[in-house]
LOTIDREN-678697 format. One line per field, with one value per residue: residue in one letter; y, x, z of N, C-alpha, C in turn. Coordinates in steps of 0.001 Angstrom, whole numbers, plus 500000, padded with zeros to 6 digits. Example, Ala and Ser with C-alpha at 12.3 -4.5 7.8 and 13.67 -1.06 7.14 Angstrom:
<vexvos>
type: c(A|S)
n.v: c(494310|497750)
n.u: c(513190|512850)
n.w: c(507800|507080)
ca.v: c(495500|498940)
ca.u: c(512300|513670)
ca.w: c(507800|507140)
c.v: c(496700|500030)
c.u: c(513200|512900)
c.w: c(507800|507870)
</vexvos>
This chain:
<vexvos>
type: c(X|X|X|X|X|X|X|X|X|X|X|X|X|X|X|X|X|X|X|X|X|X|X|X|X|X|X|X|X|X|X|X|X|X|X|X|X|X|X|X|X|X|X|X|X|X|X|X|X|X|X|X|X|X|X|X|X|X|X|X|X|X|X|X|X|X|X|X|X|X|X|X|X|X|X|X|X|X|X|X|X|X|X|X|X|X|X|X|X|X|X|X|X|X|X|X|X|X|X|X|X|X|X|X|X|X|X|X|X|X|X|X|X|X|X|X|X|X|X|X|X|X|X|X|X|X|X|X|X|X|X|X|X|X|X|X|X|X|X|X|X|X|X|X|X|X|X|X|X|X|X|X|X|X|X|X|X|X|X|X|X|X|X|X|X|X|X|X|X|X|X|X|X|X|X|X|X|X|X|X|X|X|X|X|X|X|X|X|X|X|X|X|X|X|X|X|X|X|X|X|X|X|X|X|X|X|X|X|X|X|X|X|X|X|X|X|X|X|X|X|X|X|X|X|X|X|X|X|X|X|X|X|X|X|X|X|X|X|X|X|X|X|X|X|X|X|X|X|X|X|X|X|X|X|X|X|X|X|X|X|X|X|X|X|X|X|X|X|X|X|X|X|X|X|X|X|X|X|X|X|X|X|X|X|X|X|X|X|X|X|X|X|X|X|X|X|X|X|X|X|X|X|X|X|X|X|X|X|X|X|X|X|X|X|X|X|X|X|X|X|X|X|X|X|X|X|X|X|X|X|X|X|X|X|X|X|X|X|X|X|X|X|X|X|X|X|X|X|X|X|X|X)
n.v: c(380727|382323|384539|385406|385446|388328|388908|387620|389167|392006|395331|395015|394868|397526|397985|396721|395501|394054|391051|390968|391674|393802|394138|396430|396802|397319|395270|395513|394308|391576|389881|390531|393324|396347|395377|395650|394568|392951|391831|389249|388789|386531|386186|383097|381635|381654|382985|385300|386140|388660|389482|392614|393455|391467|391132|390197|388115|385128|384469|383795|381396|380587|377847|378445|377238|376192|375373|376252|376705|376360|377167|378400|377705|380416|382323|385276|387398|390531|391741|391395|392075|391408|388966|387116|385093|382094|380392|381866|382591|380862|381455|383579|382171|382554|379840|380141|380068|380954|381582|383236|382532|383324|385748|385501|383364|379984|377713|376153|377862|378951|379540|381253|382513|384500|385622|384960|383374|383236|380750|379484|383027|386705|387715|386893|387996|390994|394262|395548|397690|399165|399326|399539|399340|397600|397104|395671|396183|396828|398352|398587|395768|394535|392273|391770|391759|393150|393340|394930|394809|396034|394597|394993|393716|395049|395874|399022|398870|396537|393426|394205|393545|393683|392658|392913|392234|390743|390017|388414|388207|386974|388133|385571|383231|380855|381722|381712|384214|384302|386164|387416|389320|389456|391962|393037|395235|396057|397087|395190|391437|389475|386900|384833|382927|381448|380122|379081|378277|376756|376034|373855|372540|371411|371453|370241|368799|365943|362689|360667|362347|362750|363589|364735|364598|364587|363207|362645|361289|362547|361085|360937|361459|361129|359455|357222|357459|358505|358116|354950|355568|357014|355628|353965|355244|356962|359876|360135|360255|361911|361394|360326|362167|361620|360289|360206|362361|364763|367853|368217|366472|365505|364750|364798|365284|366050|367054|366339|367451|367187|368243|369168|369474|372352|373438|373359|372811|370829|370074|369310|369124|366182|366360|363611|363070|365222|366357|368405|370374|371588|372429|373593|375084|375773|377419|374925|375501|377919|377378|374865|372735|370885|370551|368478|368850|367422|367521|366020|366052|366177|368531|370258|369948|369468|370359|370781|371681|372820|374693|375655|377110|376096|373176|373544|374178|376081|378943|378893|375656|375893|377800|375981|373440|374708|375715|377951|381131|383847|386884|389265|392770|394731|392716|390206|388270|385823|384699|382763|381533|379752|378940|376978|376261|373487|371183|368937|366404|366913|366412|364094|363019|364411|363287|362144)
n.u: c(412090|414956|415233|416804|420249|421215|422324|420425|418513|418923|418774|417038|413869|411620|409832|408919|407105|406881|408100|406764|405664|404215|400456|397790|394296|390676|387662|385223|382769|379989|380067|382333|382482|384389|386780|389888|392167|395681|397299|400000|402912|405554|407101|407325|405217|404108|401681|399714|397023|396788|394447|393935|391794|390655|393124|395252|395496|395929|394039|393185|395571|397952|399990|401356|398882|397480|395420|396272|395026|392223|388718|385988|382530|381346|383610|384971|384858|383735|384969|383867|383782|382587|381086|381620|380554|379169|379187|379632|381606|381928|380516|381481|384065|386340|388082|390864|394590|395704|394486|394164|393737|393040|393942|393624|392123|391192|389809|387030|384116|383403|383703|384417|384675|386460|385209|383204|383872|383783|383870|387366|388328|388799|390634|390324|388621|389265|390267|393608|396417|398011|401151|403542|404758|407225|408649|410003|413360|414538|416654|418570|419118|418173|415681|414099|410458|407956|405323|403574|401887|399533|397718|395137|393893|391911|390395|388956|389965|390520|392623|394892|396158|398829|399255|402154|402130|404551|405304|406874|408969|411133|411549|411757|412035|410233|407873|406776|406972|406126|405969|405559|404889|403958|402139|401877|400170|399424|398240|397854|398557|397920|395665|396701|397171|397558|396880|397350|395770|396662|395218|394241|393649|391810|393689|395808|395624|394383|392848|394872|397096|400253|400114|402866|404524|406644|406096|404514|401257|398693|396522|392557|389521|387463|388687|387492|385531|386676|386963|387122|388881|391157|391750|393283|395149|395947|396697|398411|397627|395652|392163|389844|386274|384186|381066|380785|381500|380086|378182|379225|381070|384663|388061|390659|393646|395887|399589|402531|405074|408215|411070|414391|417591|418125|415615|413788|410516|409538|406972|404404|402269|402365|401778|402038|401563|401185|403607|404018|404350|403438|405625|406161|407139|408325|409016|409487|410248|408640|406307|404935|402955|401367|398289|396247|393867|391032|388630|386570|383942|381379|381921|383169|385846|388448|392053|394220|397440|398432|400095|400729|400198|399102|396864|393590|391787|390232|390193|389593|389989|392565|393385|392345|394084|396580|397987|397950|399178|400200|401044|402791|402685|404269|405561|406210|406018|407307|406780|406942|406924|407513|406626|406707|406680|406871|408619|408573|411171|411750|409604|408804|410965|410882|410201|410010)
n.w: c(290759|292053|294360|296002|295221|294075|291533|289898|289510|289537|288243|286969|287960|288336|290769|293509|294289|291757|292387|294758|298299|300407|300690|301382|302282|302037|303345|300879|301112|302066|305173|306043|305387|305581|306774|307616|305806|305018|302446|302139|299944|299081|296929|296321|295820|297760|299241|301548|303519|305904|308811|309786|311530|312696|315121|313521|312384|310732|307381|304736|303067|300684|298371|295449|293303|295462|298052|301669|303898|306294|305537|307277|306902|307319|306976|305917|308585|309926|313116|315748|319438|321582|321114|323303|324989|326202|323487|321591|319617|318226|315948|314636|313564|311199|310588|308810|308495|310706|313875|316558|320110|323239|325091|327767|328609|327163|325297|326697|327501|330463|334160|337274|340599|339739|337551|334573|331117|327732|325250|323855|324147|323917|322067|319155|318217|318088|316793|315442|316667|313965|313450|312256|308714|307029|303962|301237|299955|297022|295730|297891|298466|300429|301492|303288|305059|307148|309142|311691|314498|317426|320066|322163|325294|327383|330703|332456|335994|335954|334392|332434|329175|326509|323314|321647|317878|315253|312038|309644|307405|304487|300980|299014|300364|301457|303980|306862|309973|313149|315952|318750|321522|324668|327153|330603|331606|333011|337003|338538|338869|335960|334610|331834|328804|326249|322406|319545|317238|314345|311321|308782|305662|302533|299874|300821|303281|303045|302173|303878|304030|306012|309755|311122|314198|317483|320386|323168|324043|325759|327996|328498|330037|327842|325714|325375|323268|321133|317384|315617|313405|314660|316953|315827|313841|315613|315362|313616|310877|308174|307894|305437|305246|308384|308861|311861|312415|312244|312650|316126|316334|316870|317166|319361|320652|323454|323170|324716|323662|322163|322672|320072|320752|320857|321946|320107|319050|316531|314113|311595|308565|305978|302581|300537|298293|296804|297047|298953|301861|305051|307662|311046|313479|317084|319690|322607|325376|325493|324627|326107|325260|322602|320672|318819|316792|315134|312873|310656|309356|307203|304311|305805|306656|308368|310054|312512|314134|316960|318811|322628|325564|327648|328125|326388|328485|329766|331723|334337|334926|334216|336990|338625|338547|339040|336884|335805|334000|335730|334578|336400|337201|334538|333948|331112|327856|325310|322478|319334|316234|313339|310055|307163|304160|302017|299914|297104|297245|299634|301335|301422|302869|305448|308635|311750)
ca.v: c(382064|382359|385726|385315|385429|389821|388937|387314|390299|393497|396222|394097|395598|399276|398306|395583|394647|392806|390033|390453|392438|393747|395693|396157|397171|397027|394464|395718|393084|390350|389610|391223|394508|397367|394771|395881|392986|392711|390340|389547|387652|385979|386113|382141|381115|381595|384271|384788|387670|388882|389849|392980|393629|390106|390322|390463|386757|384630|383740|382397|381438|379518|377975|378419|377013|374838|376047|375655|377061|375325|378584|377881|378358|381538|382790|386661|387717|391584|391867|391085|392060|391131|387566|386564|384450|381109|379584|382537|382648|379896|382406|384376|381772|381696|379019|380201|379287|381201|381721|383085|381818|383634|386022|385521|382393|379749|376512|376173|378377|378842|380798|381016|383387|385791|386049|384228|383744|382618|379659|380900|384486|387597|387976|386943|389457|392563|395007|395726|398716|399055|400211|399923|397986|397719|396450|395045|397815|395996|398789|398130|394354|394188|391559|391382|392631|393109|393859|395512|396124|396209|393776|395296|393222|395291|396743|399781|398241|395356|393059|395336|393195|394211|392291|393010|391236|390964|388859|389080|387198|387399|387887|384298|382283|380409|381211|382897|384410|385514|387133|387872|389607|390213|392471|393082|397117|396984|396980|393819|389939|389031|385833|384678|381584|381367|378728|379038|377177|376407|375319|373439|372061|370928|370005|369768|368011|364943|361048|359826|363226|362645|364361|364599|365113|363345|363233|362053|361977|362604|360402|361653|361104|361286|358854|355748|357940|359077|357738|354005|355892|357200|354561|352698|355677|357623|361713|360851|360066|362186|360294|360768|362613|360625|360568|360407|364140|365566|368731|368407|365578|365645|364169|366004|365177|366987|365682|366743|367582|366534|369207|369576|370036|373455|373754|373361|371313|370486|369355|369570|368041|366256|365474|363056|362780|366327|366787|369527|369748|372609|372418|374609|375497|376822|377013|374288|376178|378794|376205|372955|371985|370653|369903|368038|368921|366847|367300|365274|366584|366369|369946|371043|369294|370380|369380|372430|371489|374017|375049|376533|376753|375227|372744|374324|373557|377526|379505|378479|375047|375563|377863|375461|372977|375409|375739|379210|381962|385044|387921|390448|394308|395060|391515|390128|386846|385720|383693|382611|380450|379527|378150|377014|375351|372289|370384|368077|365629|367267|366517|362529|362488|364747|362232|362753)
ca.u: c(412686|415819|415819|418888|420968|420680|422389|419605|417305|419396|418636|415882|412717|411322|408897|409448|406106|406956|407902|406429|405931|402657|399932|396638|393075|389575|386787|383881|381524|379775|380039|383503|382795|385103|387442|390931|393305|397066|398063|401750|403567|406829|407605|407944|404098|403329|400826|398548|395984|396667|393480|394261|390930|390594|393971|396305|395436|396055|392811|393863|397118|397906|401172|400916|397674|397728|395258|396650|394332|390824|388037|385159|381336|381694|384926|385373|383404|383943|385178|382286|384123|381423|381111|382391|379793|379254|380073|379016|382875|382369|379975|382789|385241|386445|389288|392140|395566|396098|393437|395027|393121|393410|394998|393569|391481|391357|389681|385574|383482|383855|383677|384705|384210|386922|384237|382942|384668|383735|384682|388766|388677|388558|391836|390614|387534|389624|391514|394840|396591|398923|402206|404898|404850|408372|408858|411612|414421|415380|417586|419792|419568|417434|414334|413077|409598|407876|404276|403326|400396|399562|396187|394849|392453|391676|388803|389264|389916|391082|393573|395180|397074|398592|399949|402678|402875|405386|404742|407833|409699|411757|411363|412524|411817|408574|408634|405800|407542|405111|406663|404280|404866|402425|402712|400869|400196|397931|398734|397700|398671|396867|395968|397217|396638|397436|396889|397684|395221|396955|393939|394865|392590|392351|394280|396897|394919|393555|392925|396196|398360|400900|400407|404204|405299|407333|405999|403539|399667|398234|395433|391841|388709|386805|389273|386724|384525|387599|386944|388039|390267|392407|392120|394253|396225|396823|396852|399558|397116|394119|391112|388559|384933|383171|380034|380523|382361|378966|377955|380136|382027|385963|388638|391447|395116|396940|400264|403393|405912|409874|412128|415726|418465|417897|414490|412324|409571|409323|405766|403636|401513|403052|400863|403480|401385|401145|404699|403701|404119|403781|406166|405830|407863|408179|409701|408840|409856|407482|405183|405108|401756|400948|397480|395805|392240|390273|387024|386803|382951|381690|381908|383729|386808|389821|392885|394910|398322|398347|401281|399440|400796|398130|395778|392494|390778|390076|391013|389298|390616|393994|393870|391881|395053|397939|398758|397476|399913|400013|402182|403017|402554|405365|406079|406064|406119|407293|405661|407773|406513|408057|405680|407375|406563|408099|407760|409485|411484|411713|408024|408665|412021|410372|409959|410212)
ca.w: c(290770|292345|294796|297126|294082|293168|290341|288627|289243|289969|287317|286037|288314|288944|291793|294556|294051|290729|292748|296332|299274|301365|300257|302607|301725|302795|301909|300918|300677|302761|306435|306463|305167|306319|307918|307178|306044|304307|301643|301601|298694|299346|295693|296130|295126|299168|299541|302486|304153|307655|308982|310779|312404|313921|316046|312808|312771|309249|307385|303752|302598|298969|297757|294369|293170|296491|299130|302709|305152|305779|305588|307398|306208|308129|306132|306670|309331|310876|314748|317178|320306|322379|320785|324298|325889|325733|322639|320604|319108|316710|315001|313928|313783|309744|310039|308645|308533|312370|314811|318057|321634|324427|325641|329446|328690|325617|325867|326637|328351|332017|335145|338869|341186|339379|336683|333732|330098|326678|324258|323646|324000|323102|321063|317621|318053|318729|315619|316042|315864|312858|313874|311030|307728|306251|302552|300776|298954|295846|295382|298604|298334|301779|300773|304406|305172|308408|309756|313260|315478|318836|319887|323553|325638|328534|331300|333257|337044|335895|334020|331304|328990|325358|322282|319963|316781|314033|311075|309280|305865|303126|299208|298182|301195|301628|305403|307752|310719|313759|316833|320090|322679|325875|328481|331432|331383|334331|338233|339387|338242|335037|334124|330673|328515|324610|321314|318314|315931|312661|310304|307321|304468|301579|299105|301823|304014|302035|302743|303995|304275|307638|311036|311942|315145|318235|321568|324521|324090|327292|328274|328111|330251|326776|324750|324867|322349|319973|316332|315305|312689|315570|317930|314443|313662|316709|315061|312696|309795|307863|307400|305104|305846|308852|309591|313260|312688|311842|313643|317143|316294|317119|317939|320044|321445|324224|323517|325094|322660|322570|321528|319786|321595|321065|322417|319304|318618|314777|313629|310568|307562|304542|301958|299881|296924|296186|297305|299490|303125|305670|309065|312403|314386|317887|321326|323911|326578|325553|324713|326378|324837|321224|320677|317619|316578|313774|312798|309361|309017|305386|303868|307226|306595|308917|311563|313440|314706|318517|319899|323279|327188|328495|326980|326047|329337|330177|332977|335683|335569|335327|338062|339866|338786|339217|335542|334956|334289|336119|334602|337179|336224|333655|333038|329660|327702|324318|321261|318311|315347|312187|309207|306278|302701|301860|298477|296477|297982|301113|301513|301892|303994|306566|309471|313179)
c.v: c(382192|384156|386207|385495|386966|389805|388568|388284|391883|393969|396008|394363|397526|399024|396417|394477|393902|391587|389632|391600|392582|394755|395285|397418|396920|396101|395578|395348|391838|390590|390461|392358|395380|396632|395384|394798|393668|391478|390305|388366|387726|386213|384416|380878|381223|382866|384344|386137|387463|390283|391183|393643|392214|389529|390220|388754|386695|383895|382948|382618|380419|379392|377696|378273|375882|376073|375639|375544|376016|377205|377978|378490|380030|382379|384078|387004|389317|391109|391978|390759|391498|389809|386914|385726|383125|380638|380415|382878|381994|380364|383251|383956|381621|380629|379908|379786|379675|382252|381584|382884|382426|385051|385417|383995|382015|378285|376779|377220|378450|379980|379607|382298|385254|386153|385350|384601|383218|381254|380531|382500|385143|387688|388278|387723|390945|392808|395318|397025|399114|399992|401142|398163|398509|396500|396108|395606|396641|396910|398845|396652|393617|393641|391303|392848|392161|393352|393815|395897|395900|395749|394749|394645|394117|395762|397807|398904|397076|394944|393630|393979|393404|392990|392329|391990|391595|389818|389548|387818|387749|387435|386703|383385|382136|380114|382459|383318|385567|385313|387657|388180|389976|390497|392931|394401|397984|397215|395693|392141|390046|387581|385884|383515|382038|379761|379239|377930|377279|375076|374939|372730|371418|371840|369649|368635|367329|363348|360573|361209|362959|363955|363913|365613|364284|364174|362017|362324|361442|361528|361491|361263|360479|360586|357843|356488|358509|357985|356671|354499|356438|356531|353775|353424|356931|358996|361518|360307|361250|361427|361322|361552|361052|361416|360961|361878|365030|366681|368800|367375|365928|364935|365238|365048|366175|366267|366916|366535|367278|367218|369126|369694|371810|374157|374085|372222|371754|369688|369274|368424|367718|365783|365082|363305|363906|367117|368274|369566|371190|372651|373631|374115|376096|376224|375907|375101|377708|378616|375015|372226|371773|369873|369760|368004|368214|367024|367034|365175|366655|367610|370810|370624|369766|369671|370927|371313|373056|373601|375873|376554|376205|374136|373238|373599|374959|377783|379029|377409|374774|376711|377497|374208|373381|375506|377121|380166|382873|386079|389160|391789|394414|393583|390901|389105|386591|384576|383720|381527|380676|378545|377999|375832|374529|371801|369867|366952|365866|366676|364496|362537|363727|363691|362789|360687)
c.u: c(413607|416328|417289|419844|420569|421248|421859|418269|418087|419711|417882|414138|413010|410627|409335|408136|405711|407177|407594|406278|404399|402091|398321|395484|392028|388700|385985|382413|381104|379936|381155|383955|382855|385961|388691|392113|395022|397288|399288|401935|404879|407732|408137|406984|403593|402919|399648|398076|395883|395625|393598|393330|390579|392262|395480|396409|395611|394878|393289|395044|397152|399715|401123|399252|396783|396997|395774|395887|392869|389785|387006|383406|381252|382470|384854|384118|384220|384236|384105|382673|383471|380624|381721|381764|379644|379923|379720|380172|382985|381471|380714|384103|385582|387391|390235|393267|396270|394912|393886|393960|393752|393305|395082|392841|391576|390757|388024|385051|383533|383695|383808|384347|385530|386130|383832|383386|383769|384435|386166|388745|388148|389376|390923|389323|387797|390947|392545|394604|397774|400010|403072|404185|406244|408622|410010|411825|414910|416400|419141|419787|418694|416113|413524|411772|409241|406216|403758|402672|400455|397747|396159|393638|392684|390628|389782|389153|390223|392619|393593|396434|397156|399926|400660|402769|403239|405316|405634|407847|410648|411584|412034|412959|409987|408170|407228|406731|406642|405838|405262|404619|403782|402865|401380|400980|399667|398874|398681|398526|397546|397097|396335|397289|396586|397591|396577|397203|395612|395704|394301|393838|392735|392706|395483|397120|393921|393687|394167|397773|398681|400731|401734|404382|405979|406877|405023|401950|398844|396707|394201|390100|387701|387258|388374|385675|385627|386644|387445|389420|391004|392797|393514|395066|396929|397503|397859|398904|395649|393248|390140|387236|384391|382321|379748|381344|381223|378708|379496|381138|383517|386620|389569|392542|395400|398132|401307|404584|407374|410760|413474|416294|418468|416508|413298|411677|409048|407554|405093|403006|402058|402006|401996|403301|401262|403086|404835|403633|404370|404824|406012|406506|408226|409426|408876|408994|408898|406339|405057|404129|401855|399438|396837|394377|391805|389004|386815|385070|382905|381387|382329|384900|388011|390645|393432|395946|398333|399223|400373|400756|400522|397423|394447|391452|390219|390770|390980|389476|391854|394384|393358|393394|396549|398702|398679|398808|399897|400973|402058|402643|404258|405896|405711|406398|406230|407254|406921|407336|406627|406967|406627|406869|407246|407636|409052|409994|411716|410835|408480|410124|411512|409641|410302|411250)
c.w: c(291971|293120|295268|296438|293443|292035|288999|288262|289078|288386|286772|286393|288891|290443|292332|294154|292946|291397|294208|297432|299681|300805|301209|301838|302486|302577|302204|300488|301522|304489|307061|306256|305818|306897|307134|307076|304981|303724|301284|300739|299146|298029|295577|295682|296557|299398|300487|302674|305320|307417|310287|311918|313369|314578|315225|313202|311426|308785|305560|303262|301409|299143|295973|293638|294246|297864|300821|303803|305280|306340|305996|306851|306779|307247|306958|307081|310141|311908|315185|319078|321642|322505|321835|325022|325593|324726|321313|319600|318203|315924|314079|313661|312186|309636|309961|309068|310363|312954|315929|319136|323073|324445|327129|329489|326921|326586|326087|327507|329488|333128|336849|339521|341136|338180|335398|331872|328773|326142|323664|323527|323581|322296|319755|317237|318041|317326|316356|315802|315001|313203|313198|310271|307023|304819|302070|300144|298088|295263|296547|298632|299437|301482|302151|304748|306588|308573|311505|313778|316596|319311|321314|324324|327393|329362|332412|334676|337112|335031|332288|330489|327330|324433|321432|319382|315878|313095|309967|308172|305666|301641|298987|299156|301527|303246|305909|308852|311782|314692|317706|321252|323824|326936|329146|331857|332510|335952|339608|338478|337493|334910|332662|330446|326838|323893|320880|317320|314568|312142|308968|306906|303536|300577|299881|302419|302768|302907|302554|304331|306122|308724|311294|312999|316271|319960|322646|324246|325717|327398|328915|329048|328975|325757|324306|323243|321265|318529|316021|314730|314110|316937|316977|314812|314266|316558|314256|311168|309243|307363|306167|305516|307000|309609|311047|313205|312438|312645|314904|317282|316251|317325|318118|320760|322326|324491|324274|324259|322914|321497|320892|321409|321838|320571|321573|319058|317328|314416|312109|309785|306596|303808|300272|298616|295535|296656|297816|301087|303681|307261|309526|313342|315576|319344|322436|325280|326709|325206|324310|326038|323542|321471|318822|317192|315544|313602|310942|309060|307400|305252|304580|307026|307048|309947|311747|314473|315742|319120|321340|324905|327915|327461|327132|327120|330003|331712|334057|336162|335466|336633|338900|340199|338855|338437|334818|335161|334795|335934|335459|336317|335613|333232|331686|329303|326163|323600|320189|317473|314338|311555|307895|305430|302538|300220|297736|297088|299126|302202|302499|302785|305405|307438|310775|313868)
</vexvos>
């Protein structure tokens, strides 16, 4: 179906939502009842649900009959703001296709003597607040849509810091488009620390679909224990279920990414055989990290390409190694990441 072209539709629908646009509801059922989410359609077979009580984060997304995201046994789970302690976060963690990390900390558990954090954050525990949703006018020709909230992680006396996000498209592009801004609202330096877990699954993710991307993988106290399979094939292959992924099993990259000339770093999954491939997109200089997660667990089955600023080592040691950010009061910092469908022959000449 051919949007971009109004001459193959114009005079031909009453309602936009014949071929796409946002509509938002409640569940009411299971772990996630009362959560408030949005399902947008592209009108291009790419349809996903932004979760707007966990953060206006992305939990499943399909291209056609093609699931993308990986959902974990967990799936929709309500906000559990308070899920902040230890490692009590992967209680409420469902997967999905974006699982934001941070805002002030991301990375394991931790504490110093500015105070003690959780496993990544609070972010993806905290509702937004819904700003503007703009839909696509099929009677002026305008097919772009938009969605807008405002995340807030803050404590009275302390570091006040707030989130816009925009999670934008078009009718007849197979294209996510998230937008993040964070500002620091309070009166002192906040710390700050984001990642962006893209969770992909199957049928995407299968035995043999490509990790593409081009850079540096950082060396690892913890590498002697990686997995034979990626001692071989070094994060640009999916393996099969292994056993050694059982429970806490992982493997993990922190690579350093190598951008365009104009400052993007290109990554994603192809899976050739289904002629289906997702790329991501972002700024290096707004984040110089890419990290590669696997956990190839049987009935767990997942990887997450992370765009991040830091690598997921929490707060306290990069500001024990001088990597932590500190936005001043009124300063502010911006996120940009492009997701996009691929398929057909696109799928196999995507190479880095």
């Amino acid at each position: 179906m051919n949007l971009s072209d109004p001459s193959n539709w114009k005079g031909k629908l009453s309602n936009f939502r014949q071929v796409g646009g946002i509509e938002t509801s409640i569940l009411d059922n299971g772990a996630g009842r009362g959560t408030r989410i949005a399902w947008i359609n592209t009108g291009t077979g790419l349809r996903y649900k932004v979760v707007l009580d966990r953060g206006m984060d992305i939990l499943d997304a399909f291209h056609n009959e093609h699931s993308l995201s990986w959902i974990s046994n967990a799936g929709h789970v309500a906000s559990q703001p308070f899920s902040n302690q230890g490692i009590d976060w992967l209680r409420t963690f469902g997967g999905g296709l974006l699982t934001t990390c941070g805002i002030s900390s991301m990375g394991p558990p931790n504490e110093d003597d500015t105070g003690s954090r959780g496993l990544h954050g609070n972010y993806s525990n905290t509702p937004a607040e819904l700003i503007s949703i703009k839909q696509p006018d099929i009677y002026s020709g305008n097919l772009d849509f938009e969605i807008v909230g405002v995340i807030r992680e803050t404590t009275t006396f302390g570091p006040s810091l707030e989130l816009k996000r925009t999670i934008s498209g078009t009718l007849g592009r197979a294209e996510i488009n998230i937008k993040d801004q964070v500002f620091n609202r309070g009166n002192l330096p906040a710390p700050h620390m984001v990642l962006y877990h893209i969770n992909c699954g199957w049928p995407l993710i299968n035995e043999g679909t490509r990790i593409v991307w081009r850079g540096d993988i950082q060396p690892r106290d913890n590498d002697d224990s990686m997995s034979d399979f990626n001692k071989q094939n070094k994060f640009t292959k999916c393996a099969a279920p292994l056993d050694e992924h059982s429970a806490f099993g992982e493997d993990v990259a922190f690579i350093v990414p190598k951008a365009d000339q104009n400052d993007q770093v290109t990554c994603g999954y192809m899976n050739d055989e289904l002629e289906l491939g997702l790329s991501i997109s972002f700024s290096k200089k707004q984040m110089p990290w890419l990290i590669n997660w696997q956990h190839w667990g049987k009935n767990e089955y997942v990887t997450a390409l992370e765009p991040a600023t830091n690598p997921p080592i929490g707060q306290a040691a990069a500001r024990e190694n001088g990597t932590l950010i500190l936005l001043e009061p009124g300063e502010s910092r911006t996120y940009e990441i492009k997701m996009e469908v691929l398929k057909g022959a696109s799928v196999k000449e995507f190479k880095m």
